[in-house]
C-alpha positions in Angstrom: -22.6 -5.8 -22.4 -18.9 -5.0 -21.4 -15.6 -6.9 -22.7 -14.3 -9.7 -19.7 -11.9 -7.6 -17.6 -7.8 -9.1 -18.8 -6.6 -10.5 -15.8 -3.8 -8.4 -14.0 0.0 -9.8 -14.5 2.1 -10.2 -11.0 3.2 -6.9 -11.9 0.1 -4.8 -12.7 -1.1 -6.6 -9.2 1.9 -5.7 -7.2 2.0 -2.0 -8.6 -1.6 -2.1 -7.7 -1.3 -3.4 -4.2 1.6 -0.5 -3.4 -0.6 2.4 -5.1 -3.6 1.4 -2.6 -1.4 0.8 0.2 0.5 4.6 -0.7 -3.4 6.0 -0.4 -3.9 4.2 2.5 -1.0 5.6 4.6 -1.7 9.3 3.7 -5.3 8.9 4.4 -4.4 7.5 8.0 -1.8 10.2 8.3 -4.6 12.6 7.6 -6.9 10.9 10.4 -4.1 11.1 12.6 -3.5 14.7 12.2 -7.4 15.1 13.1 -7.5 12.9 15.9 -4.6 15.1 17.3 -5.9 18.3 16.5 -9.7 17.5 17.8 -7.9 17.0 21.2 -8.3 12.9 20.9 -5.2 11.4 22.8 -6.8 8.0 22.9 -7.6 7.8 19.1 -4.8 9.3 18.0 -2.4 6.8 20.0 -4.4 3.9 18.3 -4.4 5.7 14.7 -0.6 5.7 14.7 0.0 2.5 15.7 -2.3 1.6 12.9 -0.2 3.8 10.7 2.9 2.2 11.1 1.2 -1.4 10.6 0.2 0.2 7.5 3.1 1.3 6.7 5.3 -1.6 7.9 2.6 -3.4 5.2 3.9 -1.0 2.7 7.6 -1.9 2.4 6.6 -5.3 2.3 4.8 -4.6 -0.9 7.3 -2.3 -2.0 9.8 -5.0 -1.5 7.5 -7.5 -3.3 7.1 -5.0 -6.3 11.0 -4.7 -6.4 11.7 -8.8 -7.0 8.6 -8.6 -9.0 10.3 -6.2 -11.1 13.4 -7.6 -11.3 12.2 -10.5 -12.4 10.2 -9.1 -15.4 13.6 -7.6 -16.2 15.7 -10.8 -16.3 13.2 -12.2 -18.9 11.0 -15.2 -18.9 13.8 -17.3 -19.1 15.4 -16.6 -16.0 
């Protein structure tokens, strides 16, 4: 039987959330590119406008890592 998993800290969770939404963007970049080279206007127009959701999603995590960050860096008693 395996250990309990430790929960994540804010700041393992918020690194995680911006390394899955990093692989996420360059795996919808990749679709786009083959929407766009298979000759699918339709697609692709719909693939980039869910690309730049995505990455729209991805400053906000970015942004949240950053204050999540700062935070950590100020100490516990700040």
């Amino acid at each position: 039987m395996s250990a309990p998993m430790k929960p994540e800290t804010p700041l393992e969770m918020a690194r995680r959330h911006v390394a899955e939404g990093e692989a996420r963007c360059v795996r919808q970049a990749e679709i786009l590119r083959e929407m766009i080279a298979d000759g699918h206007p339709e697609a692709a127009r719909i693939a980039e406008k869910l690309l730049a959701t995505l990455t729209d999603t991805l400053d906000v995590l970015r942004e949240d890592l950053r204050r999540i960050e700062e935070r950590a860096a100020r100490g516990p008693s700040a």
